[in-house]
C-alpha positions in Angstrom: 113.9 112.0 68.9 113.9 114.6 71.2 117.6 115.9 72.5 118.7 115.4 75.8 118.7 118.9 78.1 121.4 120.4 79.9 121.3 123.4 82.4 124.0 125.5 83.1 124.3 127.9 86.0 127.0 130.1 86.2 127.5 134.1 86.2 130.6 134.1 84.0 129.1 134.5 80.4 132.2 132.9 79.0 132.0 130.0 80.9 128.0 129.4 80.0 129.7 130.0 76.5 132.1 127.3 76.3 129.3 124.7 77.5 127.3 125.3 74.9 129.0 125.4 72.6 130.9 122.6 73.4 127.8 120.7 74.2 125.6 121.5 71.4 128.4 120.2 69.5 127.6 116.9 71.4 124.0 116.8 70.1 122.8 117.9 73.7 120.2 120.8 74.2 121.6 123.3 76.5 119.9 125.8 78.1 122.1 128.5 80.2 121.4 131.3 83.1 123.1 132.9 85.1 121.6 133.3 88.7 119.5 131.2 90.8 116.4 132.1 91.0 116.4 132.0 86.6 117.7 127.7 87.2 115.0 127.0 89.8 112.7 128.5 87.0 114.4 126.9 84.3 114.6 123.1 86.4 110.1 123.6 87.6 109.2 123.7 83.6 111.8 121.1 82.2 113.7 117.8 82.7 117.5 117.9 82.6 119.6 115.1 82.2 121.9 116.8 84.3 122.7 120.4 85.8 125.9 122.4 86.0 126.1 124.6 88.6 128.4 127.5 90.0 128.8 127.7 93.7 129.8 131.0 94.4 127.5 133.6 92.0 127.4 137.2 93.7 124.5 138.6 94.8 121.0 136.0 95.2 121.1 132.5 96.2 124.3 130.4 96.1 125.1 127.3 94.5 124.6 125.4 97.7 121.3 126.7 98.1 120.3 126.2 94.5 121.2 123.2 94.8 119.0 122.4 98.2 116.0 124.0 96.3 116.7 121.6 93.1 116.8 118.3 95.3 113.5 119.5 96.8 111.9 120.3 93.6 113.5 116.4 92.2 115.1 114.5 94.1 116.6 112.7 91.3 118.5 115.5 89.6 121.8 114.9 88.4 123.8 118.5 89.6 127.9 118.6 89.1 129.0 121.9 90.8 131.3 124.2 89.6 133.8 125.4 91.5 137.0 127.9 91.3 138.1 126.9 94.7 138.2 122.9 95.8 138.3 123.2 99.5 137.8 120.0 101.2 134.7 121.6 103.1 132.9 122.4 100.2 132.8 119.5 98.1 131.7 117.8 101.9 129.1 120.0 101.5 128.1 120.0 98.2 127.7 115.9 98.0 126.1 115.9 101.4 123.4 117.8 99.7 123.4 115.7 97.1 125.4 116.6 94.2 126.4 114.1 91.7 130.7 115.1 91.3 132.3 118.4 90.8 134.5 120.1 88.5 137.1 122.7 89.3 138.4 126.2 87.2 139.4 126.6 85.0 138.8 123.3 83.4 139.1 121.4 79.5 135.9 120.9 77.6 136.8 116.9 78.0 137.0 117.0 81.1 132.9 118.2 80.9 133.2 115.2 77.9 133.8 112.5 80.5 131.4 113.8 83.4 128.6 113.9 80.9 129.5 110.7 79.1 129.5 109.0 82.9 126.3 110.2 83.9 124.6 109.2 80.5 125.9 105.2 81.1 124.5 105.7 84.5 121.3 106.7 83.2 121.2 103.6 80.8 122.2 101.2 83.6 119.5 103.1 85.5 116.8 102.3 82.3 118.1 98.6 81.8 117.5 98.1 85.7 114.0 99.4 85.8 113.3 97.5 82.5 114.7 94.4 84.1 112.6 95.2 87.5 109.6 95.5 85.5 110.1 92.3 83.5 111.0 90.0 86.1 108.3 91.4 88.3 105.8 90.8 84.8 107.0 86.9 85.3 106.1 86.7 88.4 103.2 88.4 89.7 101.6 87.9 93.1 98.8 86.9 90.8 99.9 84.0 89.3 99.3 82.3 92.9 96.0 81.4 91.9 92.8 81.3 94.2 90.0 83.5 96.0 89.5 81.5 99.3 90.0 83.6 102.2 93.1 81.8 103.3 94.8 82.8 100.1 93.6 86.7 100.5 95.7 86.2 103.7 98.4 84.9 101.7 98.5 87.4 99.2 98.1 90.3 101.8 101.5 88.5 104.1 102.9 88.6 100.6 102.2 92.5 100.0 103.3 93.5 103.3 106.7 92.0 103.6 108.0 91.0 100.3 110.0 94.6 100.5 111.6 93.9 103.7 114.8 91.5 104.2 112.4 89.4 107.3 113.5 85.8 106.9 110.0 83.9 106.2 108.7 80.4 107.1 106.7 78.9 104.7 104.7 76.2 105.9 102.2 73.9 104.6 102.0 70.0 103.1 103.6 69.2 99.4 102.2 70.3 96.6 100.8 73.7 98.4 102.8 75.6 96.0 105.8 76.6 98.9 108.5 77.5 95.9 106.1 79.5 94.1 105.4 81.8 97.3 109.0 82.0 98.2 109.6 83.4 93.9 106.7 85.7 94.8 108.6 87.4 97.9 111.7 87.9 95.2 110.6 88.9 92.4 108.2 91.6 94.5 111.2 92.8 96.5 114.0 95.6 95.9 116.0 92.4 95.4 114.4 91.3 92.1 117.6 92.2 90.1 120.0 89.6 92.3 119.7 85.7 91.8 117.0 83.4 93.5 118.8 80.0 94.6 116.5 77.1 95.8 118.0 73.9 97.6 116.1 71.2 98.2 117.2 69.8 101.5 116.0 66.6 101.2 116.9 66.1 98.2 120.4 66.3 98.8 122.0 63.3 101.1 123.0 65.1 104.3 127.0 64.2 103.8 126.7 66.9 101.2 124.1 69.2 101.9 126.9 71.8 103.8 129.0 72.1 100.5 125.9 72.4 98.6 125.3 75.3 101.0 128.4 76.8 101.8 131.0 75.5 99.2 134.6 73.4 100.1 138.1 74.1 99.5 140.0 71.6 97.6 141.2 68.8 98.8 138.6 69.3 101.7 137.5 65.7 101.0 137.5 62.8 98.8 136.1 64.1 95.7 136.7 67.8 96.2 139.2 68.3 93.8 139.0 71.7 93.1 137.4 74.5 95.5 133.6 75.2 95.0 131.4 78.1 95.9 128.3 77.1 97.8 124.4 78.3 97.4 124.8 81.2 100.1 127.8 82.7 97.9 125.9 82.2 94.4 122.8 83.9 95.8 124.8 87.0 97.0 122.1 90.1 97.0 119.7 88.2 96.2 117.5 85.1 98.0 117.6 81.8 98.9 115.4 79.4 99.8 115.9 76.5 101.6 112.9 74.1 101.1 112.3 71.3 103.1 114.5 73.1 105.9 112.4 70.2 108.6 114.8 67.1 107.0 117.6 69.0 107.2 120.3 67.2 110.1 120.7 69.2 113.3 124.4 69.3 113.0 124.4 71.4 110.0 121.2 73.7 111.4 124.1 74.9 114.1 125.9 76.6 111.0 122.1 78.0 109.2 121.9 79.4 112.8 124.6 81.2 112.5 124.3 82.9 108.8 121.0 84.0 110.3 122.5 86.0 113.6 125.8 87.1 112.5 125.6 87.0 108.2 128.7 84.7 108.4 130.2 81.4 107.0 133.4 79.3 105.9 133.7 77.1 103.8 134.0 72.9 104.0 137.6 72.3 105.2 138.1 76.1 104.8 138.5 79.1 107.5 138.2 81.6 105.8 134.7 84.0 106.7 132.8 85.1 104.1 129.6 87.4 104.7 126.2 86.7 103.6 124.0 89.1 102.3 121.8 86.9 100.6 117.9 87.3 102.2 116.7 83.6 103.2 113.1 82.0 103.2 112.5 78.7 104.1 109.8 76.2 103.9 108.7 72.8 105.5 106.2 70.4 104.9 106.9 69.2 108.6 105.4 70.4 112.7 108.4 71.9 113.6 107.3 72.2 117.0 106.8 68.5 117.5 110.6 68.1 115.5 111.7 70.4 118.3 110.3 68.2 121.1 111.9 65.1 119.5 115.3 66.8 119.4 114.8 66.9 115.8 115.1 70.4 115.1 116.8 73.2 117.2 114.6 75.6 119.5 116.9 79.0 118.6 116.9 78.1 115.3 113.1 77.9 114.9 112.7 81.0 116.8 115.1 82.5 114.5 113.1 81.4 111.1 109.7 81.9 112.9 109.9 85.8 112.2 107.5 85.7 109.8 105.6 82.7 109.0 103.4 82.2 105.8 100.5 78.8 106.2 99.7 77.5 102.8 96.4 75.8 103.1 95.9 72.4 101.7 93.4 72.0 98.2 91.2 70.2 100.2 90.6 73.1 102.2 89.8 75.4 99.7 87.5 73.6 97.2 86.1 76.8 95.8 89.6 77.7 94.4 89.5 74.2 92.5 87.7 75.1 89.4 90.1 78.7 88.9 93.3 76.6 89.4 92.1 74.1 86.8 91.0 76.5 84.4 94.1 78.1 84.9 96.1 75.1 84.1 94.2 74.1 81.2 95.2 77.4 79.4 98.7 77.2 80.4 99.6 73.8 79.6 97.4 73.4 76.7 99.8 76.4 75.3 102.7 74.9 76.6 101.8 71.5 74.5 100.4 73.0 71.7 97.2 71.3 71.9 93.7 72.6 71.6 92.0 71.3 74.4 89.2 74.3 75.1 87.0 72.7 77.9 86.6 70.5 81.3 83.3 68.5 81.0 81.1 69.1 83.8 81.1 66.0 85.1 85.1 65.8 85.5 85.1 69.4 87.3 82.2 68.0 89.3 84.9 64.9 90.7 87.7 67.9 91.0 85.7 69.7 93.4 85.0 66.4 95.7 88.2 64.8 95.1 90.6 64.7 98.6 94.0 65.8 96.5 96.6 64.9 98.7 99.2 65.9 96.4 97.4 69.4 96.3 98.1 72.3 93.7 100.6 69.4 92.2 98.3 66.7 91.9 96.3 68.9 90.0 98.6 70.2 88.1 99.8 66.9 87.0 96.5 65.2 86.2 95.4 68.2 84.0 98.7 67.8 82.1 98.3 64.5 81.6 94.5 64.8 80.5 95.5 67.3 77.9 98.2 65.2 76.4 95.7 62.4 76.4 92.5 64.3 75.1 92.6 63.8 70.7 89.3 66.5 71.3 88.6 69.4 72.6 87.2 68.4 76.2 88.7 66.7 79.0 86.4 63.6 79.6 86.5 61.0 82.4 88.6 58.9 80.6 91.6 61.3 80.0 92.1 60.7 84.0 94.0 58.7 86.0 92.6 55.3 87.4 92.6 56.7 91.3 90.1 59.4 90.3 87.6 57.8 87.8 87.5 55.3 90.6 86.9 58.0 92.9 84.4 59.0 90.5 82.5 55.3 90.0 81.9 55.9 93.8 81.1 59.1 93.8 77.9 58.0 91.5 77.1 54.2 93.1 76.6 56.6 96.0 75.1 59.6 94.9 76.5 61.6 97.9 79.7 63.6 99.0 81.2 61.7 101.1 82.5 58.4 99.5 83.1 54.7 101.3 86.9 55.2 100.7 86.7 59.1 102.7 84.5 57.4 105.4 86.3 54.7 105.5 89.5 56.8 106.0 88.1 58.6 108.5 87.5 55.6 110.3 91.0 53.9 110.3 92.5 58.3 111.7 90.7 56.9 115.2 91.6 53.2 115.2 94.9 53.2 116.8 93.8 55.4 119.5 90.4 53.2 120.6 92.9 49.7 119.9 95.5 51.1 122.5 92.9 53.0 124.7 90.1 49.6 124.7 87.7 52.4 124.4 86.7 55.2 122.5 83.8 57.4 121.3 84.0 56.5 117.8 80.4 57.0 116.6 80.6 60.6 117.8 84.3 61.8 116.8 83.8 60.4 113.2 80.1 62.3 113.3 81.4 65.5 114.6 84.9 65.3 111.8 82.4 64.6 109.4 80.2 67.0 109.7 83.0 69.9 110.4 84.0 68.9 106.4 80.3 69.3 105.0 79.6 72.6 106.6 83.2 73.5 106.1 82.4 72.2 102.1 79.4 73.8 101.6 80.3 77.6 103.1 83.6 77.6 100.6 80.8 76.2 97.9 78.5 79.6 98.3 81.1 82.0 98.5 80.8 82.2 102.5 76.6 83.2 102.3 75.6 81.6 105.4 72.1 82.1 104.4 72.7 79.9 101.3 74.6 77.5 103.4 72.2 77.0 106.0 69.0 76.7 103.1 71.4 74.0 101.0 72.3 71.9 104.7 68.7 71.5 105.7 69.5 73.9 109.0 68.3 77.6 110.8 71.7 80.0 110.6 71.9 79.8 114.1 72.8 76.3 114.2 75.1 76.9 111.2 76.8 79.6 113.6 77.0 77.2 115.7 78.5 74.5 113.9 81.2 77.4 112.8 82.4 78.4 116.0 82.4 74.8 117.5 84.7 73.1 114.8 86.3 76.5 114.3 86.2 76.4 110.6 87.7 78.9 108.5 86.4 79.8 104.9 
């Protein structure tokens, strides 16, 4: 293993003496000269762990100077000055310009023990951290957000552009969209990856106790609290969290998320003492805010203040083409995670996956190919390894050779029924036409990759009308 380098810059010859001596001794390589021009030659053609270096050498550059040109040459460079006068001014100076500490004349040999010994543990906590970076960042890749769609390219690119920044997010989009896994993405891709991620459901916790969930209580603060607790917002510190379901969350307690988010402060239950929050926050919601809003639901300010940078998950059913990836995906995962051997998807089961309407979305999906593999004693899912909702999707799917079954029709129907009931009259036959057809064309373009010319030869229609048909429903693909 090679040693560790040290440069020492000094014109006293029996000062670059005692340091290498004294640090040889140490195991440490140490290379000595005794102007500046020689340590800007020296610090181009090698990599020091750290450099000592004089500030007053007569004649040439000074220390100061040397030290400019080192931090310009790396700006990592650990550099402790040397020094026979410790004026305040100079050591100002010197750490303005970036020097790591300084050491004054005439000095012990331990003294030079402990600065070393300091900046090696620094450079370990330095290794650990990157290693750490780099493994929690291996966990959880932008990647593993699986899909090729359009609307997850968007995604990914949101993703890229402000996981770095500390911009509260909105993450909207129905459940099962995979809204936790977006919000882990943003952490684990930002400078924050070495703090905690904290997730709180907020409708999972009954609204007398979501605010000490949040912000923690001070004994004796209620009945129960018998002993003080830190909340979410403490325990997330430098790092992020994520408040999902932030839609069922009462307006009483938004007042108090409103103000975390203008003015990083809290207290907690029964408690008045202020604590400061620098933990980054995301949020996510299943629910229209904007309609909450107008039913006095949800606070206006507070939206606004959340609404910096939104993220739209699209539902499965919107992106059919990412259907086969995700299941594939899942296959290899769980069938690991189980220890089972379950290799394959029959056709005809991937056929019903790409049809199916998946209103649970990613987590429907998710679920029924963990189930299948626990069921399947073989090596390929089959029809019967599913649940009873989809091979009954499937039966129709086959009595009517087509893709669009009774139960979607029928579906579509009942969406217009309350409206023509309360209205007396209504323009059924050409709404349910026109929603219908917006889902084939909308089907069929994520089915050929987006080739209109494909889409158009498989739909029976002239790309013009196809064109048409696009910019009338205003489908996305």
């Amino acid at each position: 293993m090679d040693k560790e380098k040290i440069l020492v810059v000094d014109d006293e010859e029996s000062i670059r003496w005692i340091f290498k001596k004294g640090l040889e001794k140490k195991g440490f390589s140490v290379h000595t000269v005794e102007n500046g021009e020689e340590a800007l030659k020296k610090v181009r053609n090698n990599s020091y762990l750290l450099t000592f270096l004089d500030i007053y050498m007569p004649g040439g550059m000074s220390g100061l100077e040397v030290l400019t040109e080192i931090k310009e040459i790396d700006k990592e460079a650990v550099v402790v000055m040397i020094t026979a006068q410790s004026t305040m001014n100079n050591t100002i100076e010197a750490i303005q310009k970036g020097a790591y500490d300084y050491i004054t004349k005439p000095f012990d040999i331990d003294e030079i023990y402990i600065v070393v010994d300091k900046i090696l543990k620094a450079r370990q906590l330095e290794k650990k951290v990157e290693l750490l970076e780099a493994e929690l960042k291996d966990r959880f890749k932008v990647g593993d957000i699986i899909g090729k769609s359009k609307a997850m390219q968007d995604v990914y690119k949101t993703i890229g552009r402000v996981a770095s920044s500390d911009l509260t997010v909105l993450i909207q989009g129905e459940s099962g969209t995979g809204k936790e896994l977006v919000a882990r993405a943003l952490h684990y891709n930002s400078k924050r990856v070495v703090g905690p991620f904290v997730a709180v459901n907020c409708a999972a916790i009954p609204k007398e106790l979501l605010e000490s969930e949040l912000f923690g209580h001070e004994k004796g603060s209620f009945t129960g609290a018998i002993e003080e607790r830190k909340g979410k917002f403490e325990l997330a510190e430098k790092g992020t969290i994520f408040l999902d379901e932030i839609g069922d969350m009462d307006i009483t307690l938004q007042a108090k998320i409103l103000r975390v988010l203008q003015d990083k402060e809290y207290s907690r239950v029964g408690g008045k003492a202020i604590f400061k929050s620098e933990a980054r926050v995301i949020v996510a919601t299943n629910k229209d805010l904007k309609t909450a809003i107008e039913e006095k639901r949800f606070r206006e300010d507070l939206f606004h203040r959340l609404n910096v940078i939104t993220i739209t998950l699209p539902p499965l059913r919107k992106r059919r083409k990412d259907i086969p990836l995700l299941a594939r995906y899942m296959l290899q995962k769980y069938n690991a995670e189980l220890g089972n051997r379950v290799k394959y998807i029959a056709k005809e089961v991937m056929d019903l996956f790409k049809v199916y309407q998946w209103d649970g979305n990613v987590r429907e999906l998710e679920n029924t190919i963990r189930r299948a593999i626990a069921l399947c004693p073989g090596d390929t899912i089959m029809p019967e390894h599913l649940p009873e909702n989809i091979v009954k999707e499937m039966i129709g799917l086959q009595d009517t050779d087509t893709l669009l079954t009774k139960d979607f029709l029928y579906n579509k129907i009942r969406l217009f029924l309350p409206t023509i009931k309360k209205e007396g009259k209504g323009k059924l036959y050409e709404t349910v036409l026109k929603d219908i057809e917006k889902e084939l064309v909308t089907l069929i373009l994520e089915e050929t990759g987006g080739n209109q010319i494909k889409a158009s030869r498989y739909l029976g229609i002239n790309r013009n009308t196809l064109n048409r048909k696009i910019k009338e429903y205003h489908i996305k693909y």
